[in-house]
C-alpha positions in Angstrom: 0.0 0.0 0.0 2.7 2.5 0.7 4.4 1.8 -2.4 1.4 2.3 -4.5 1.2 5.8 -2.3 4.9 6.3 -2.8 5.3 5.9 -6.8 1.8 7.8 -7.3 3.5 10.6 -5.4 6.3 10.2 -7.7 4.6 10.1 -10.9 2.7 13.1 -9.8 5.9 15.4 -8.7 7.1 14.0 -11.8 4.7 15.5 -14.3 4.3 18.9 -12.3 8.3 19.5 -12.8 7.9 18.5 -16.4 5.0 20.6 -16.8 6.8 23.7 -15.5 10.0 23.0 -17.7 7.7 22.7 -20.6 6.1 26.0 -19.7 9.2 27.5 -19.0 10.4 26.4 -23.3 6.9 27.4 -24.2 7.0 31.3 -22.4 10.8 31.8 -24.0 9.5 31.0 -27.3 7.2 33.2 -27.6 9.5 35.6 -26.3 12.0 34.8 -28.8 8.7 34.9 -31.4 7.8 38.5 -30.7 11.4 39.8 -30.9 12.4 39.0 -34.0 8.9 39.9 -35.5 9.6 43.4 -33.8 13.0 43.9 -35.5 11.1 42.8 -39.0 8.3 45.3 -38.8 11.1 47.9 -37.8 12.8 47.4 -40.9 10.0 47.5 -42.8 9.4 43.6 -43.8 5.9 43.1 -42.3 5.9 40.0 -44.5 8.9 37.9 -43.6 7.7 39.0 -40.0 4.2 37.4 -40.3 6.5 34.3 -41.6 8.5 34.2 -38.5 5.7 34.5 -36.4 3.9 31.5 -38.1 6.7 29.3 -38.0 8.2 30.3 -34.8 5.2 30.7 -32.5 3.9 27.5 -30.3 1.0 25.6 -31.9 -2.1 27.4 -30.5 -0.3 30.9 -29.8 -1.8 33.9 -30.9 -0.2 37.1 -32.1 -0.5 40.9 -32.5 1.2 43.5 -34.2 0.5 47.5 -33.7 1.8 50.2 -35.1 1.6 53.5 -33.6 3.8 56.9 -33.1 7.1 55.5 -34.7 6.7 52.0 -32.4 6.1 48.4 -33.8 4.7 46.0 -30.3 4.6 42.8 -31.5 2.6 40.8 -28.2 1.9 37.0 -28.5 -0.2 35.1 -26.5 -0.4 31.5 -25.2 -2.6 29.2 -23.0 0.2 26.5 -22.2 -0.8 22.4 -22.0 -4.1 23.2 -24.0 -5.4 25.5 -21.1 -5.4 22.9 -19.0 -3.1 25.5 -16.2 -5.1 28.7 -15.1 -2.3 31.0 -16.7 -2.0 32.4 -19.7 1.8 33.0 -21.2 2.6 36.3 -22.8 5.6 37.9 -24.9 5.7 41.2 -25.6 8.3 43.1 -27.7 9.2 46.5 -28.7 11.3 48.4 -31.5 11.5 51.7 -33.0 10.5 51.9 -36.9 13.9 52.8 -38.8 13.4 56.0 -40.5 11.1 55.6 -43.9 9.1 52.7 -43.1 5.2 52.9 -42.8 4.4 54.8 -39.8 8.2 55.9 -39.1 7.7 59.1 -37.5 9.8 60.7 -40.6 6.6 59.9 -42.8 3.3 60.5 -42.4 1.2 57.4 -41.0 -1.9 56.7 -38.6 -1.6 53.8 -36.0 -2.6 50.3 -37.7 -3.2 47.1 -36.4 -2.2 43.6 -37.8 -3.9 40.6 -35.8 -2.4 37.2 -36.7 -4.6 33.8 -35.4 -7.4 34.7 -33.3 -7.7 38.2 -31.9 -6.3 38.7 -28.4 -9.3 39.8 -26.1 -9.0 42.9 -23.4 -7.2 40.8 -20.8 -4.6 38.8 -23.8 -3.3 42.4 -24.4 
């Protein structure tokens, strides 16, 4: 009877460390994700951007871009192990736009918004 107790204790300590490892790959991913979609939007290639994001984000993810007063904030979003954990994983990045890119503050843009998978809701952003 202990032993059952003991190995069931085991297994279970077992696959909460491997769940927090996993989450820990998952949250640097997407942090990883929304940096190097930032430096793409800042130089101007939205497109090979939205291609990093699709191939680079965890399955499930979901992604933002918005462009504003010379900024690109690329924010992506993940429920980790199918939303099984109450806690939702989020990367967001930062970068200037170089000088002659949509939006740039050297030419003449309003703020835009590019959504990629499902739109984030209020508490995602």
């Amino acid at each position: 009877m202990e032993a059952a107790l003991g190995i069931c204790s085991v297994v279970a300590v077992f696959l909460l460390a491997l769940g927090g490892v996993t989450t820990v790959f998952l949250q640097l991913r997407c942090t990883d994700s929304a940096i190097e979609a930032a430096r793409l939007h800042a130089r101007g290639d939205g497109a090979r951007a939205e291609q990093v994001l699709e191939r680079s984000v965890p399955p499930g993810a979901r992604h933002r871009v918005t462009v504003s007063d010379g900024h690109v904030t690329v924010t992506v979003s993940l429920r980790p192990l199918g939303g099984v954990l109450p806690l939702r994983l989020r990367a967001r990045a930062h970068a200037v736009l170089e000088p002659g890119v949509a939006g740039s503050l050297t030419t003449s843009g309003s703020p835009a918004e590019i959504h990629g998978g499902e739109e984030l809701s209020e508490e995602e952003r």
